[in-house]
C-alpha positions in Angstrom: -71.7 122.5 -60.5 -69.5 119.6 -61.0 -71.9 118.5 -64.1 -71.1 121.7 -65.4 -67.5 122.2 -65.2 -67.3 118.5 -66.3 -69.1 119.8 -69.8 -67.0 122.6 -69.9 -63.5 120.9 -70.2 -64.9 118.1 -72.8 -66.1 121.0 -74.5 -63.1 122.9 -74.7 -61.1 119.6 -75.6 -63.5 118.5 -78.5 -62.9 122.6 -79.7 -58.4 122.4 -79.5 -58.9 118.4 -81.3 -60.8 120.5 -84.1 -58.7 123.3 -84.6 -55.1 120.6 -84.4 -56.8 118.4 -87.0 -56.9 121.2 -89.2 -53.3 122.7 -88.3 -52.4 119.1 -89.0 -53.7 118.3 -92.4 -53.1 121.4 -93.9 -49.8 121.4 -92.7 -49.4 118.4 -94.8 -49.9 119.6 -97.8 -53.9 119.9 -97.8 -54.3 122.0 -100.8 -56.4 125.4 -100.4 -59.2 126.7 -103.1 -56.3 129.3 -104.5 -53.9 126.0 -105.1 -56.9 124.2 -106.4 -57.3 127.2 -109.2 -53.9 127.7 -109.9 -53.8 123.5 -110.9 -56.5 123.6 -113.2 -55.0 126.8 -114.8 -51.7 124.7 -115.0 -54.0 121.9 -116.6 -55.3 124.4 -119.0 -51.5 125.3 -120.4 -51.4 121.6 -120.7 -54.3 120.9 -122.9 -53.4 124.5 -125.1 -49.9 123.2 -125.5 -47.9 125.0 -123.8 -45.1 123.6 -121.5 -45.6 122.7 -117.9 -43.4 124.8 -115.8 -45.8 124.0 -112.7 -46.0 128.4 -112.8 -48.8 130.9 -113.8 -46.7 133.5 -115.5 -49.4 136.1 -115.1 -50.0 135.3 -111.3 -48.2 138.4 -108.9 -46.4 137.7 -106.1 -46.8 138.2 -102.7 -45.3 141.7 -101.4 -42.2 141.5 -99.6 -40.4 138.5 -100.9 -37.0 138.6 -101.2 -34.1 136.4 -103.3 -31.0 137.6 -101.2 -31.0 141.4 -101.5 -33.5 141.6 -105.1 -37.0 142.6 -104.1 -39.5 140.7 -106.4 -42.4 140.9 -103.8 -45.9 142.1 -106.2 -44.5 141.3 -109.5 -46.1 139.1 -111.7 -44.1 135.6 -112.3 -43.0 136.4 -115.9 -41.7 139.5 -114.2 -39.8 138.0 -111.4 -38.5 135.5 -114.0 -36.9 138.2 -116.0 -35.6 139.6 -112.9 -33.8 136.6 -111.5 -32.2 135.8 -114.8 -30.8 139.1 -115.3 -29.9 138.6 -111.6 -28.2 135.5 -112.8 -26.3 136.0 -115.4 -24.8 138.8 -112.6 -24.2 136.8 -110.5 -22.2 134.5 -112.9 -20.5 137.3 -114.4 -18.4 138.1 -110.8 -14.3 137.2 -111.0 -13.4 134.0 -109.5 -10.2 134.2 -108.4 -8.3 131.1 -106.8 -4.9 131.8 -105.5 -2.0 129.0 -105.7 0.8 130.6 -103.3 2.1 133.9 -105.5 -0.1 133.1 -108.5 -3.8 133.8 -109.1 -6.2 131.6 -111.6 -9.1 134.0 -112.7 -12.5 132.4 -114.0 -16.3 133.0 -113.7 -18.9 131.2 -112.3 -20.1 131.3 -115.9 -17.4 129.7 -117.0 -17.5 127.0 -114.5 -21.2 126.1 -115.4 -22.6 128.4 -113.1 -26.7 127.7 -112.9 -29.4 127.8 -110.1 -32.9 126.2 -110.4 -35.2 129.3 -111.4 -38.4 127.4 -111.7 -38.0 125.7 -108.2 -37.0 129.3 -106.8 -40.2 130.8 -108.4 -42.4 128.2 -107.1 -41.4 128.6 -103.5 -42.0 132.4 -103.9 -45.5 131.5 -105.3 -46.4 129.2 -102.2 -45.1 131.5 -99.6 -48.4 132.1 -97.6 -50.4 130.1 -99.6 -50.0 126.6 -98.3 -49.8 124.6 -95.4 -51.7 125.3 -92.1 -53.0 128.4 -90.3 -50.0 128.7 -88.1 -47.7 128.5 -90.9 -49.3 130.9 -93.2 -49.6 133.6 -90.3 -45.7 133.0 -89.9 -45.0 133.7 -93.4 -47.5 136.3 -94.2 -46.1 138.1 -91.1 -42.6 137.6 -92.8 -43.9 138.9 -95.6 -45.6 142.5 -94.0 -42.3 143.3 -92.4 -40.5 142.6 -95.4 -37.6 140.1 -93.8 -38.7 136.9 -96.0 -35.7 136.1 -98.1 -34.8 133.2 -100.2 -31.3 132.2 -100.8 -31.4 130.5 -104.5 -29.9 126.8 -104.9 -26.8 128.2 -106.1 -24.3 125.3 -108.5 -21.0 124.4 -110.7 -20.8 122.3 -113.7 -19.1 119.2 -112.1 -17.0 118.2 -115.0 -15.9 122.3 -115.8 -14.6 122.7 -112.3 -12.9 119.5 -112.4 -10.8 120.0 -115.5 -10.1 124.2 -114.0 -8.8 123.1 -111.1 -6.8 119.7 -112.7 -5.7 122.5 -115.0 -4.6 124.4 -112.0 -2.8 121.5 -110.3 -0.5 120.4 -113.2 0.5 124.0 -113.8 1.6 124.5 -109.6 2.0 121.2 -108.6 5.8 120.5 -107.6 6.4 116.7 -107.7 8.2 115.3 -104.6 12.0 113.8 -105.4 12.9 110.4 -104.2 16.1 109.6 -102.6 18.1 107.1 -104.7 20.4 104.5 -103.4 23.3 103.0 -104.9 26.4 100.4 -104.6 29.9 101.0 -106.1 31.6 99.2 -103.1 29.3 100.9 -100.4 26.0 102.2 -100.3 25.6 105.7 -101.0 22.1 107.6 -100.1 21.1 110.5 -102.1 18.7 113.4 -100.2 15.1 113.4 -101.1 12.8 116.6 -101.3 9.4 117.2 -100.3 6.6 118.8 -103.4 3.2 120.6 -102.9 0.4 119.0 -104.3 -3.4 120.7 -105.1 -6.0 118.7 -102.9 -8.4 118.5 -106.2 -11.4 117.6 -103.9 -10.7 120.3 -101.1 -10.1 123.0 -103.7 -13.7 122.1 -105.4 -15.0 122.2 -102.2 -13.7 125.3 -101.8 -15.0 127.0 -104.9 -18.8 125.9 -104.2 -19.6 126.9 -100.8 -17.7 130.3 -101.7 -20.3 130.8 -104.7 -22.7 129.6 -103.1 -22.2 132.6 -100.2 -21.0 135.2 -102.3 -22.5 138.3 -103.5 -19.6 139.5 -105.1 -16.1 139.1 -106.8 -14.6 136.2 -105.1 -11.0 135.1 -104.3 -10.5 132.1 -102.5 -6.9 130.3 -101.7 -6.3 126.3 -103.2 -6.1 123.6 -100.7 -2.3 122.8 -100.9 -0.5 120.1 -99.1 3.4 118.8 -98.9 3.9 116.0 -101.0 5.7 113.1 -99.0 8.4 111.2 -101.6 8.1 107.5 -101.5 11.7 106.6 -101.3 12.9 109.5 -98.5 16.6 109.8 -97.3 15.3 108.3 -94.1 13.9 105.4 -95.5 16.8 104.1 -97.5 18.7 104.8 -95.1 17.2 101.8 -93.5 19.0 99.9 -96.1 22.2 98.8 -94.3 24.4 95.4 -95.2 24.1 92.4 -97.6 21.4 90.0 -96.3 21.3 87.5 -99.0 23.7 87.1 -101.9 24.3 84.3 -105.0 25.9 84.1 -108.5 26.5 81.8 -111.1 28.6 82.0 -114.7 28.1 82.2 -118.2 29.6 82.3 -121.6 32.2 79.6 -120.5 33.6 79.7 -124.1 34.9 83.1 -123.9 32.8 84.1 -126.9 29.4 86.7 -126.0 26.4 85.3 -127.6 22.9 86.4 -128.0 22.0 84.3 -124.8 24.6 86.0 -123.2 23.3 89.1 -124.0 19.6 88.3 -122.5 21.5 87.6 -119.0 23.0 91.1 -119.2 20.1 93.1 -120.5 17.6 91.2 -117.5 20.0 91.3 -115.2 19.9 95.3 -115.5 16.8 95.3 -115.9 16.2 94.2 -112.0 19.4 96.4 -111.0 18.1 99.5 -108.3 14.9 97.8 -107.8 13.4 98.8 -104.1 11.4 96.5 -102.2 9.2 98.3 -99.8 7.8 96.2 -96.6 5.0 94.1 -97.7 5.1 94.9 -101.4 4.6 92.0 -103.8 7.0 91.4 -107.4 7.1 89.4 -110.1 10.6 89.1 -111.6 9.2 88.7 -115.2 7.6 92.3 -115.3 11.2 93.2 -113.4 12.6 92.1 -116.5 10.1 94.2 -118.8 8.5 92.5 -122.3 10.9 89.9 -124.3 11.1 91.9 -127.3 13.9 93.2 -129.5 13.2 96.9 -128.6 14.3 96.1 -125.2 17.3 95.0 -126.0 16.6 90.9 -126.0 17.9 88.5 -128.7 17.5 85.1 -129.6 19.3 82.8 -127.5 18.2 78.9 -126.2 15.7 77.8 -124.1 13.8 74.7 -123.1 10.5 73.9 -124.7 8.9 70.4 -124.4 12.1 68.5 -123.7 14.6 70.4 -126.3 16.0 73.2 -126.4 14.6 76.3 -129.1 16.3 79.1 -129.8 13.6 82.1 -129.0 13.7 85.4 -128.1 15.0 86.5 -124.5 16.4 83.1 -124.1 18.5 82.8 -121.1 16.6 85.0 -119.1 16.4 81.9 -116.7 20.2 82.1 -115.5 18.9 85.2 -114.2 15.8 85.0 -112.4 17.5 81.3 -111.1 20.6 83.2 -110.1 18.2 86.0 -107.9 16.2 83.2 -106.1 19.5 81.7 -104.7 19.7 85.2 -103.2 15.9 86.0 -102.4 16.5 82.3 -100.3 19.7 83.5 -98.5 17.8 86.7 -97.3 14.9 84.3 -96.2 12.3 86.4 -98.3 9.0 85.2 -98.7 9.0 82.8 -102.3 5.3 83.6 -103.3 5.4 81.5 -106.7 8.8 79.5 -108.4 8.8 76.9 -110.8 11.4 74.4 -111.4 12.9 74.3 -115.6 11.1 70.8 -117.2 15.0 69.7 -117.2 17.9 70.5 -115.3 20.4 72.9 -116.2 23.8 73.4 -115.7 24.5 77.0 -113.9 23.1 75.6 -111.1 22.2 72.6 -108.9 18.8 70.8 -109.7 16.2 72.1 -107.2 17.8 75.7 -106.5 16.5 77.4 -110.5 13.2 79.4 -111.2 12.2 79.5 -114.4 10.8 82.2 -116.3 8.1 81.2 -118.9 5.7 84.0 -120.7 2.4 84.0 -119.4 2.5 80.7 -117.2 5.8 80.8 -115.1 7.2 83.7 -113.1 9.6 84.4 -110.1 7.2 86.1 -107.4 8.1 87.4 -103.8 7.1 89.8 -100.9 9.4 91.5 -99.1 8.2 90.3 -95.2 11.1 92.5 -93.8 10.2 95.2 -91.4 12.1 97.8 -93.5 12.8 98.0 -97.6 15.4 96.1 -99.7 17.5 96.9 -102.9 18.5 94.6 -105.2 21.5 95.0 -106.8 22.4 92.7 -110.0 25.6 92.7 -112.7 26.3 90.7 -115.2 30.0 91.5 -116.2 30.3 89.3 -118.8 30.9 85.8 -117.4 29.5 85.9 -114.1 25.7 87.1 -112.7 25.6 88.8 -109.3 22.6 89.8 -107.0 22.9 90.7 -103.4 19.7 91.5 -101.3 20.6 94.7 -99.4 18.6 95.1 -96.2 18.9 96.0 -92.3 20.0 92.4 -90.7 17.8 91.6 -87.8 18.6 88.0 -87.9 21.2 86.8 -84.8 25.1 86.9 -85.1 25.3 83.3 -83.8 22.5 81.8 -86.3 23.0 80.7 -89.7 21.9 79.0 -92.7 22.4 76.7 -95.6 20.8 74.9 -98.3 21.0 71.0 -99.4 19.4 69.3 -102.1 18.3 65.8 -101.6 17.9 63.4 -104.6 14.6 61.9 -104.0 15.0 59.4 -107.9 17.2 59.7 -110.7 16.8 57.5 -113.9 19.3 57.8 -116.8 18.3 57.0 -120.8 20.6 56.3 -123.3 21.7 59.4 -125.7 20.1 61.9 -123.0 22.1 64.7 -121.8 20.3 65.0 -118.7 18.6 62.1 -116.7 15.3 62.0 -115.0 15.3 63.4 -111.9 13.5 63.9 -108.5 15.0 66.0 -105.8 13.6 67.7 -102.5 15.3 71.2 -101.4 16.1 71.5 -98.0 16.7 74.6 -95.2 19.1 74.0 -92.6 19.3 76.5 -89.8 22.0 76.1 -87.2 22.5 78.2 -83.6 26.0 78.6 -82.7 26.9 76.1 -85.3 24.6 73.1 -84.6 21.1 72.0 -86.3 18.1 73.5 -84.6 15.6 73.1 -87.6 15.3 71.6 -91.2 12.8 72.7 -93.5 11.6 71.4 -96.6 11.2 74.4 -99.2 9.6 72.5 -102.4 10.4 69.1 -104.2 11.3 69.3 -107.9 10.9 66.6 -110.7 13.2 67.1 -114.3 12.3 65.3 -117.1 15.6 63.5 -119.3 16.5 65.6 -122.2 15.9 64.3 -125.6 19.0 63.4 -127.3 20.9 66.0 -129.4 19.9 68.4 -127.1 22.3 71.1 -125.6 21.8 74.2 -123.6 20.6 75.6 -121.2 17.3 78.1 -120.6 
């Protein structure tokens, strides 16, 4: 009896491995005798010429498929075809209407590069209880009988049209935010900034798909609109409380405005207003926009290998020079400064930055906590910059600056002798020494003779 049960279960065993190996490689993709047909037909189009569309346009469909609500069940491919492209073109013909607040945009899906892939559809409505194993074909055929097999088709926009129709949108509704402005006439005044509404572009698109994608019918959907944050907000500047850092130096001693003169006052304003926010990087030289005449620059003197040239925007250097003494009483960080190649007169040798197109700039980060504002002047004999800010350094703790003359050779005829010089930081608490810092050693070269001016 045992024998014979035993013979029963391995039986029964060796009977389900059968049947799973065949649920399991047809469900694979093991191809029937029908599939095997319908390739060679395919095969046959090829070698006659006619283009592969991986369909047997004569071949009828199954009864009771489905594409959302249009019945194409037992027509013939080239019949379904028809169908779903007149379906199509419906469904691309439907107003699309996106609405911006009050105002409403009206397209088309057609217009937007409407498109779905009809072979791929067709080919899934071909398959549909054709392929795969026994207990998938009894699940679709059954799907099929009772007529609730529907296929949703791959519905898609043009990627570029919707782009440009909803850019479009945006710089039609799109309210730019308004930055608060700061400014000194003897205090500092604050001006009141205002929030905008801006289209989010990639929310909107996002928008637009899955709603044709679901829809059946006209569609209006609302743009993804958010407030628009202003850079510079009242709050912000408002930050901006006292005079951190402050230098000047003079020009035009003779009483008469030259072209040099000129460059101080045209760079000069050009920096003027400039906002600093925390952590943001600057180069003086873009500050002070291109050299050129349509800026307003002239020719005036400046050093080139050892002599003074007259060139354009010459005397820039009196400017960006006159800043750095500020930028170093605010104890901002210097991220790049050269010394001139001789020393000039506005100002002690060791304590200039020269400006020099393309291989010499003023650079430096604002390391503050909270922004700054530069304000410059040039009035004509004297140029002003003070470093506004919010002080956080202590009352009792102060600062200075002293140059130490490290060599100093003098030639006969020169204007200006060699030099070497180290710049120094002092810090003091409650008026005594507590640190001394070197910031960078210089070295001038003498100035050929008959040379005068300065850069």
């Amino acid at each position: 009896m045992r024998k014979r049960n035993r013979w029963i279960v391995l039986s029964f065993c060796f009977l389900a491995a059968l049947f799973l190996a065949s649920c399991s490689s047809e469900e694979i993709g093991e191809p029937t005798e029908e599939w095997k047909q319908w390739k060679s037909r395919q095969e046959e189009r090829v070698k006659n010429g006619i283009p592969e569309t991986g369909l047997d346009e004569s071949q009828v469909l199954a009864g009771g498929i489905y594409v959302d609500e249009l019945y194409i069940g037992e027509k013939t491919v080239a019949e379904a075809r028809q169908m779903l492209e007149n379906y199509k073109n419906d469904c691309g013909s439907i107003e699309l209407t996106v609405r911006w607040q009050d105002q409403e945009f009206k397209t088309t899906p057609n217009d937007l590069g409407f498109s779905w892939d009809l072979d791929e559809l067709l080919k899934r409505a071909v398959r549909l209880g054709q392929l795969g194993g026994p207990l998938r074909q009894y699940r679709d055929q059954k799907d099929l009988e009772l007529g609730t097999l529907r296929m949703e088709p791959i519905k898609g926009l043009n990627e570029e049209t919707l782009a440009a129709f909803v850019e479009d949108m945006a710089s039609q509704k799109d309210v730019a935010p308004v930055n608060a402005d700061i400014d000194f006439t003897g205090k500092l005044v604050v001006s009141e900034s205002q929030t905008g509404l801006a289209t989010n572009q990639e929310a909107t698109k996002d928008v637009i798909r899955e709603a044709v994608k679901e829809s059946y019918g006209n569609i209006a959907v609302d743009a993804v609109i958010e407030v628009a944050q202003p850079k510079y907000s009242t709050e912000l500047l408002q930050q901006i409380e006292t005079d951190i850092g402050s230098a000047f130096s003079t020009y035009n001693d003779t009483g008469k405005r030259k072209d040099r003169d000129i460059n101080v006052e045209v760079s000069a304003n050009n920096i003027n207003g400039v906002i600093v926010l925390p952590g943001e990087s600057v180069s003086v030289s873009d500050l002070m926009k291109p050299r050129t005449a349509e800026n307003g620059y002239r020719t005036g003197s400046q050093y080139e290998n050892g002599q003074v040239v007259d060139a354009i925007g010459g005397g820039i250097c009196q400017t960006s020079s006159t800043l750095y003494n500020a930028l170093l009483r605010a104890e901002l960080q210097i991220d790049e400064r050269y010394p001139h190649s001789m020393v000039v007169s506005y100002l002690t040798p060791g304590k200039d930055a020269a400006i020099a197109d393309g291989y010499k700039d003023l650079c430096f980060t604002n390391n503050q906590e909270t922004p700054i504002y530069i304000w410059g002047n040039a009035d004509g004999s004297k140029v002003s910059f003070i470093i506004f800010g919010k002080e956080t350094r202590p009352e009792n703790r102060s600062i200075d600056f002293e140059v130490e003359k490290l060599y100093e050779k003098s030639y006969e005829g020169g204007n200006s002798p060699e030099l070497d010089v180290a710049l120094w930081k002092i810090v003091k608490v409650d008026g005594v020494e507590t640190e001394r810092i070197k910031m960078h050693t210089d070295h001038y070269e003498p100035s050929i003779p008959d040379s005068s001016g300065d850069s």
